[in-house]
C-alpha positions in Angstrom: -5.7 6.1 0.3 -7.0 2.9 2.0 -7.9 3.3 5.5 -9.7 -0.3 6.3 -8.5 -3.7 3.9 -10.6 -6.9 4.9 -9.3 -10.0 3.5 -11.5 -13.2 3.4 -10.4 -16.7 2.0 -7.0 -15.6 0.4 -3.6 -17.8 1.5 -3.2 -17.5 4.6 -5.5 -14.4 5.8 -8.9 -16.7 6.0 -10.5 -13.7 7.7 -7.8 -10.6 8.9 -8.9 -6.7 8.7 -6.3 -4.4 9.2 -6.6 -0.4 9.4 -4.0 1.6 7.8 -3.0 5.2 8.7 -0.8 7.4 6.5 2.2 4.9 7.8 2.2 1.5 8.9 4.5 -0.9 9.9 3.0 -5.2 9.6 5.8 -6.6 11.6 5.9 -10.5 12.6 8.0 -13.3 11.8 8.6 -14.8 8.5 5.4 -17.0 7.2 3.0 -14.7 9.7 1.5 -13.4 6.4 3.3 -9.7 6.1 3.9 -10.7 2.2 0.6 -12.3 1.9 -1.2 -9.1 2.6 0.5 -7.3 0.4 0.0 -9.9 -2.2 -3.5 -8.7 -1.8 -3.6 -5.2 -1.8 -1.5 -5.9 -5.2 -3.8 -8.0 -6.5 -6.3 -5.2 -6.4 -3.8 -2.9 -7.6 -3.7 -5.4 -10.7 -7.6 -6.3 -11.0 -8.2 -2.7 -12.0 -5.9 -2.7 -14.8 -5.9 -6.1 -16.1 -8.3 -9.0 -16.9 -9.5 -11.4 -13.8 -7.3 -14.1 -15.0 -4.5 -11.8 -16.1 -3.7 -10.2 -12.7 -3.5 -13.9 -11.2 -1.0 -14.7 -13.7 0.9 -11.7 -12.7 1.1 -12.4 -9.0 4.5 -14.4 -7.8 4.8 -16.8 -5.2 7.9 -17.3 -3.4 9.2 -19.4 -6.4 9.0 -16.6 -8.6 6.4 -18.5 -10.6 2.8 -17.5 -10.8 0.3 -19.1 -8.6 -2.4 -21.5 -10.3 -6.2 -19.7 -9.1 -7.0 -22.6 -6.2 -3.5 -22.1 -4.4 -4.8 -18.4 -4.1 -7.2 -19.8 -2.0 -7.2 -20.5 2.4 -6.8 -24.0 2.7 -5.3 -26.5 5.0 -6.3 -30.3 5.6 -9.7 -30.8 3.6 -10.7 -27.4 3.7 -10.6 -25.0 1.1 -12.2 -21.3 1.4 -15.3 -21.4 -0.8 -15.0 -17.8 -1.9 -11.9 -15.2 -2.1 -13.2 -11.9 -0.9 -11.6 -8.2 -0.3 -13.8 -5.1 1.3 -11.7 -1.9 1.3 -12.7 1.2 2.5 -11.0 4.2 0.5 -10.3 7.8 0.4 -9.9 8.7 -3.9 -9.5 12.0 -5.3 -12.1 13.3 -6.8 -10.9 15.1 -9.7 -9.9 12.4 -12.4 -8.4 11.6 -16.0 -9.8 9.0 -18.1 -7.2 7.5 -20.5 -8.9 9.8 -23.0 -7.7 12.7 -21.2 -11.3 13.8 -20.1 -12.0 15.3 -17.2 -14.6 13.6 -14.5 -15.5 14.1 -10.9 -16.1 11.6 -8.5 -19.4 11.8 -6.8 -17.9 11.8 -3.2 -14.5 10.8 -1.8 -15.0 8.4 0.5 -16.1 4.7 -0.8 -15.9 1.1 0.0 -15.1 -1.3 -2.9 -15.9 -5.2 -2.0 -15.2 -7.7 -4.6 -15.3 -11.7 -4.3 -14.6 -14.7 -6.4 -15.0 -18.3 -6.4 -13.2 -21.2 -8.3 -14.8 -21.9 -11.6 -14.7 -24.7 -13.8 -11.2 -25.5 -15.6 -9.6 -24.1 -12.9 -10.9 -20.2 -13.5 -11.3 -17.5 -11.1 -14.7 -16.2 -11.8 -16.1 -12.9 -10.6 -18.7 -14.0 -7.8 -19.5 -10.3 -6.2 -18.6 -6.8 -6.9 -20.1 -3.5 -5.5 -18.6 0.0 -5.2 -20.8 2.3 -2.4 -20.9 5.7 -0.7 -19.3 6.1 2.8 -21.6 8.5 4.0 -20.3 12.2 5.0 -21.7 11.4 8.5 -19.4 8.1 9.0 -16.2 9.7 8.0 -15.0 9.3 11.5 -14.9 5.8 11.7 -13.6 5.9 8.0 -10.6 8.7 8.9 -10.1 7.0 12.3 -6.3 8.2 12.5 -5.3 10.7 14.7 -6.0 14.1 11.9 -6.5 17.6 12.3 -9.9 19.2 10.8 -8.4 20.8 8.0 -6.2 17.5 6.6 -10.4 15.6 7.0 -11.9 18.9 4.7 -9.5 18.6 2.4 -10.2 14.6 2.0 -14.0 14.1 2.7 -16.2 15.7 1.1 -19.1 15.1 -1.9 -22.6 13.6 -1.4 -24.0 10.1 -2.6 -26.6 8.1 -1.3 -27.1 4.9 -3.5 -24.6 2.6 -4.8 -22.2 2.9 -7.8 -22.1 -0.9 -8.0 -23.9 -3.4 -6.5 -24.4 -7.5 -6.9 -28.2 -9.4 -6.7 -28.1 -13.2 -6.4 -30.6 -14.3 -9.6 -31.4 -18.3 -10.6 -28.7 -17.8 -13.1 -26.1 -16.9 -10.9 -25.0 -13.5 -9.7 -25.8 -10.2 -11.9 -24.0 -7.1 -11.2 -25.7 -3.8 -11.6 -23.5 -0.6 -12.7 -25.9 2.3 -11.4 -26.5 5.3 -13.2 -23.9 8.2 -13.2 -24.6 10.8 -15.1 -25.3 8.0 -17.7 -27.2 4.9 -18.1 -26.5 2.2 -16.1 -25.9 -1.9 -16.8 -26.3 -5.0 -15.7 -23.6 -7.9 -16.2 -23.7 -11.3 -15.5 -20.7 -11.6 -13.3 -19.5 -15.4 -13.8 -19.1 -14.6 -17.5 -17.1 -11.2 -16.9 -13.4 -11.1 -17.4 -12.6 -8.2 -15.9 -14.0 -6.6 -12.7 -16.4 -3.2 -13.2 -14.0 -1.3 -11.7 -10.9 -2.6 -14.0 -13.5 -2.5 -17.4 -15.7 0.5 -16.7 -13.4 3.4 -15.8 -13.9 6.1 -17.6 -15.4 9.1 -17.8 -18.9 8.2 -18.3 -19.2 6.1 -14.4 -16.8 9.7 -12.7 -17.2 7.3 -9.5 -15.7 4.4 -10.8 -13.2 5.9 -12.3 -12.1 7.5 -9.2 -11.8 4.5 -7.4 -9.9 2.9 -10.5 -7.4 5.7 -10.3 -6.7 5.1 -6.4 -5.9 1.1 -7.1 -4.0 2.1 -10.0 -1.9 4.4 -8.1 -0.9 2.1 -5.5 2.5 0.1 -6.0 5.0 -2.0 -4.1 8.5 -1.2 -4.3 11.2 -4.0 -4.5 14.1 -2.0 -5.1 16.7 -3.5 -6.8 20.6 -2.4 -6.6 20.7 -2.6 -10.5 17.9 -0.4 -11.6 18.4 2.1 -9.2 22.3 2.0 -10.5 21.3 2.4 -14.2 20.8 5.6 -16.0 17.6 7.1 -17.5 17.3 7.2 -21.5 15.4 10.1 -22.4 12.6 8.3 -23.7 12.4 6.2 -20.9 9.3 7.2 -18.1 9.8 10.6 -16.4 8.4 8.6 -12.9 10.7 6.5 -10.6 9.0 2.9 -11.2 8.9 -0.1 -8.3 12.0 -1.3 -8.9 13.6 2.1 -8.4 14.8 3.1 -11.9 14.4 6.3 -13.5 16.1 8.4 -10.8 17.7 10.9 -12.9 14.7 11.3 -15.3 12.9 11.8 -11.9 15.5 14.3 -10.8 15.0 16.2 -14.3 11.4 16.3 -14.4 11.4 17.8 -10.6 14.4 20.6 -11.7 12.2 21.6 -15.2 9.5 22.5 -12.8 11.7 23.9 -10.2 10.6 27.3 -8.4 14.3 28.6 -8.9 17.3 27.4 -10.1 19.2 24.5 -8.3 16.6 23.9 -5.8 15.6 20.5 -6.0 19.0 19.7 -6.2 19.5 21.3 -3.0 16.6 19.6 -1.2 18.1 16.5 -2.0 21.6 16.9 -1.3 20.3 18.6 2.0 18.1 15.4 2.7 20.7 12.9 2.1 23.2 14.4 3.8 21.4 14.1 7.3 21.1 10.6 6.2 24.0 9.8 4.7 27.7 10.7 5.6 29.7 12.2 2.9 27.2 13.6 0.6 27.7 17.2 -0.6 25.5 17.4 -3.9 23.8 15.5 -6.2 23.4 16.1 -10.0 22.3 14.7 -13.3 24.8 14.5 -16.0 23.1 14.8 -19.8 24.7 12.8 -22.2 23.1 14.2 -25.4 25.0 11.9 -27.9 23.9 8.8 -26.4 20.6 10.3 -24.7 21.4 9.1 -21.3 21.1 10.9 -18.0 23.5 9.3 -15.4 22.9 10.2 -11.6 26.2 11.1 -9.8 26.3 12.5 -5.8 29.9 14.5 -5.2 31.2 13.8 -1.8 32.9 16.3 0.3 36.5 15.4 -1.1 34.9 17.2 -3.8 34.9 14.2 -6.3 31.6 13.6 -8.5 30.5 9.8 -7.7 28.1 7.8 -10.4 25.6 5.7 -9.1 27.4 2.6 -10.1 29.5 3.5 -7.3 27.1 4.1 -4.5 26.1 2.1 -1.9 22.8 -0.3 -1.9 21.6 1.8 1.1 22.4 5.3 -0.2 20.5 4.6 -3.3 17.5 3.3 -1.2 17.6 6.5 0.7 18.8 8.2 -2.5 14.8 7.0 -4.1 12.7 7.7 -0.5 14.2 11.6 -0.8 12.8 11.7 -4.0 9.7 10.1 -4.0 8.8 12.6 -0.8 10.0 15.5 -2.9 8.1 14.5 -5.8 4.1 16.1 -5.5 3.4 13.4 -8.4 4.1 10.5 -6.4 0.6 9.7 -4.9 -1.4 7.0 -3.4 -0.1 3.7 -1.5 3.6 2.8 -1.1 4.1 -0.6 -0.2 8.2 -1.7 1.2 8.8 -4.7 2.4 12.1 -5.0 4.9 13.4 -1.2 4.5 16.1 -2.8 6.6 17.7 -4.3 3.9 20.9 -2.8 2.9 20.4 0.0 5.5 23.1 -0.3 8.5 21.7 -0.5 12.1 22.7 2.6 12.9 20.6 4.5 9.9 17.4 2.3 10.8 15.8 4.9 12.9 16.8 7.3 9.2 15.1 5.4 7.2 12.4 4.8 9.2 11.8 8.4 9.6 12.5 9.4 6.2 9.3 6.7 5.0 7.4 8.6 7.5 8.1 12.1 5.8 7.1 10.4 3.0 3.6 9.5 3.9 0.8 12.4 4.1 1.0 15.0 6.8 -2.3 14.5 8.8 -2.3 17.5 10.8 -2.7 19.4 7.5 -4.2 19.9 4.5 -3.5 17.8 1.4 -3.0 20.1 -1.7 0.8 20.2 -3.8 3.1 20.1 -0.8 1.6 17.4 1.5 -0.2 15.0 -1.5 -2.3 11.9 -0.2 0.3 9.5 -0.4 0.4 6.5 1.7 3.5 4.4 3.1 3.0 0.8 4.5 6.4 -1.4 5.5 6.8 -4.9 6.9 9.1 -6.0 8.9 10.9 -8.9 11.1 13.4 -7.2 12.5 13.0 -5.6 15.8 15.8 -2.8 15.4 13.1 -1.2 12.8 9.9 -1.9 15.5 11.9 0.1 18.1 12.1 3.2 15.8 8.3 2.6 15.3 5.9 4.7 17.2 3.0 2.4 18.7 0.6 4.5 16.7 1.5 2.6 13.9 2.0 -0.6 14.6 0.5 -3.4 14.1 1.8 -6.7 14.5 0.8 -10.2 13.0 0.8 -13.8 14.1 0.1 -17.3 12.9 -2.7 -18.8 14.7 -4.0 -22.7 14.8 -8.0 -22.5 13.5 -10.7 -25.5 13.0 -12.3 -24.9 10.4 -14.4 -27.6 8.2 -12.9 -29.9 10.5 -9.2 -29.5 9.7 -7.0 -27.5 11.8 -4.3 -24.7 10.3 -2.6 -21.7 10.7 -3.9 -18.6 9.6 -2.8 -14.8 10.2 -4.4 -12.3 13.0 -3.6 -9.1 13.8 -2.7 -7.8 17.0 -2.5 -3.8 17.5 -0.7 -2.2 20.7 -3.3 -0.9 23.3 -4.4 3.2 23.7 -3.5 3.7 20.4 -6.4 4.9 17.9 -6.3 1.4 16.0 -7.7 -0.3 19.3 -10.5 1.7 19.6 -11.4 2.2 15.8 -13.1 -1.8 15.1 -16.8 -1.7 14.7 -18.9 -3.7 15.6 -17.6 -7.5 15.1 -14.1 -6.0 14.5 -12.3 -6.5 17.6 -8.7 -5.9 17.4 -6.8 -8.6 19.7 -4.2 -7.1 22.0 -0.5 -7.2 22.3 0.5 -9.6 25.3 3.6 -9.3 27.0 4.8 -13.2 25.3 4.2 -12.3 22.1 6.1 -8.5 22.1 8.8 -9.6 24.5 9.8 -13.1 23.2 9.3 -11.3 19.4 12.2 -8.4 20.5 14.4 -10.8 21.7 14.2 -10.1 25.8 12.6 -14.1 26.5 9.1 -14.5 27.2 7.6 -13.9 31.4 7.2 -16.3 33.5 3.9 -19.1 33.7 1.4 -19.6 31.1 -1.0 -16.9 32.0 -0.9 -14.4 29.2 -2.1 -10.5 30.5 -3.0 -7.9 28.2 0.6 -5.5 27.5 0.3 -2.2 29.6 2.0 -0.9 26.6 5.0 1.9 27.9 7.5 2.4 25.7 10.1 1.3 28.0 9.4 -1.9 27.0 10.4 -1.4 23.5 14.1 0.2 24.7 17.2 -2.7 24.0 
């Protein structure tokens, strides 16, 4: 789980912190730098499974081509960001798997990886900064800063470190990271020359820590659901795990019923689920085809008639893969969805919206098989899905003019709603701006107050009603 992201010299987020809860909705217009900020979290997501230059290559821009290392970059005018940076405060689970299948545990739960990079020569990202340290047991507040009972922050924070896991000194011959000692002997690597980050390269069992913190950023994914995967069916050798396009619901569906508590539950759940979400829906099954080793997913509507997936909607198969990724006690860490509006009628937004909520971790209790730390984050331009969006979590972004280097551009801030938790959670330097009535009113579509005197938004949720 990440509960605090700062970004720093990457497109257009030049300098934007954002705290996430279990859910959160980025709304703002297009170009306000909703994708951008996922692009970011996903580039961490990739840094700790593939090589530096690797996980650039496998970013996309809105070409569908991958970006060349300086267009990664904040720049406008003359001025270009001297270094790329990203601070994230995490909650990992201790207990961990190295790809070996041993066993390690993490020294404590709650950490804050930071990790920068600079433009090298030829046109190479090099590794400028990397460290991996403790959040003490006594600043969990501020880390947890989410509304959360006491048993869901027992069950989450807990261990005991007081030196780093990582850390980065400045020498003559340019920066040299130090991997501290864990159980093991640490090492010191000269960063510029590293192709891979500490965290990507050194996860195993031998650095528990690391490891831990390797198996949070792996876990975390964006879904871009597409109507073809989630319409074609599972073979069985095919992953047992529904991927970020959506396919592998039936082999999903099977896996959950093989580890059913009695028979035809999970089939039940689902059918139950969907059909408070969607009209006609009376059971759901998966159909075994042995001789070509295919499972097809079919849903039988209440004229009694079995329909495959190939005939179902866009938006019932996007609900269809929400119900099972919340049944599923497998599906952990972050869930990123951008525009769950898509596909979805107006009239099944506030659904959907509550569906991704059931989703996301329970904070008023305890995380353990039924309520697993898994984390849902949505952006959004439409205001049909804000209104369904409690103000707890919310947070809106803008674009806004900057001088810096002496050229002026746009870059992204954040704006949170007032009284709720995310407006009195910034620490010192980290102040949240505030909604004004301009931005929220003009953004829903009910024209912007009168004069040029902007007044921080007295936030009642009248405000948000059509």
């Amino acid at each position: 789980m990440v509960t605090r992201l700062r970004v720093q010299g990457f497109k257009n987020l030049s300098d934007l912190t954002v705290r996430f809860g279990p859910f959160t909705c980025i709304a703002g217009l297009n170009a306000a730098g909703k994708s951008n900020l996922f692009d970011a979290m996903r580039f961490l997501h990739l840094l700790a499974q593939k090589p530096i230059m690797e996980a650039v290559s496998s970013l996309r821009d809105v070409r569908g081509r991958a970006p060349a290392p300086e267009e990664l970059f904040t720049r406008f005018g003359e001025y270009r960001a001297s270094e790329m940076r990203f601070t994230a405060d995490l909650i990992v689970e201790r207990s961990v798997q190295d790809e070996f299948g041993v066993e390690a545990k993490a020294a404590i739960s709650t950490l804050r990886y930071d990790v920068g990079f600079v433009l090298g020569e030829g046109g190479i990202l090099e590794l400028a900064h990397e460290s991996l340290s403790p959040i003490r047991l006594s600043d969990a507040r501020r880390t947890v800063a989410f509304t959360h009972s006491k048993e869901f922050e027992k069950s989450v924070v807990h261990g005991r470190r007081v030196g780093n896991f990582v850390s980065t000194s400045k020498e003559e011959h340019g920066a040299t990271i130090t991997v501290h000692q864990e159980g093991h002997g640490g090492r010191q690597l000269p960063a510029p020359r590293s192709t891979r980050t500490v965290v990507g390269g050194l996860a195993n069992s031998d650095f528990p820590t690391i490891l831990a913190a390797n198996r949070e950023m792996t876990a975390w994914r964006t879904l871009m659901l597409e109507p073809s995967a989630m319409r074609s069916p599972s073979l069985y050798r095919d992953p047992r795990d529904i991927d970020s396009r959506g396919a592998n619901v039936p082999n999903a569906i099977f896996r959950l019923m093989k580890q059913e508590g009695r028979k035809d539950q999970v089939r039940a759940e689902i059918a139950n689920r969907l059909s408070r979400l969607v009209e006609n829906v009376a059971d759901v099954k998966v159909a075994d085809d042995e001789r070509f080793e295919t499972r097809t997913l079919q849903l039988r509507g209440r004229d009694g008639v079995y329909h495959p997936a190939h005939a179902l909607s866009d938006g019932t198969l996007r609900f269809l893969v929400l119900t099972v990724l919340e049944l599923d006690p497998e599906a952990r860490g972050l869930i990123c969805l951008e525009e769950p509006e898509n596909g979805i009628h107006p009239e099944r937004i506030e659904a959907i919206v509550q569906l991704l909520r059931d989703v996301a971790v329970d904070p008023d209790l305890g995380v353990n098989e039924d309520n697993p730390l898994r984390q849902v984050v949505i952006n959004t331009h439409s205001p049909v899905v804000i209104r369904n969006v409690p103000t707890d979590d919310l947070i809106y972004l803008e674009q806004e003019q900057v001088t810096l280097g002496g050229s002026t551009g746009s870059v992204a801030t954040a704006f949170v709603p007032p009284n709720t938790w995310r407006a009195s959670a910034g620490e010192e330097n980290e102040e949240s701006a505030r909604l004004v009535p301009g931005q929220l009113m003009s953004y829903l579509g009910q024209g912007r107050p009168n004069g040029d005197k902007q007044y921080v938004f007295d936030w009642v949720e009248s405000a948000l009603q059509p």
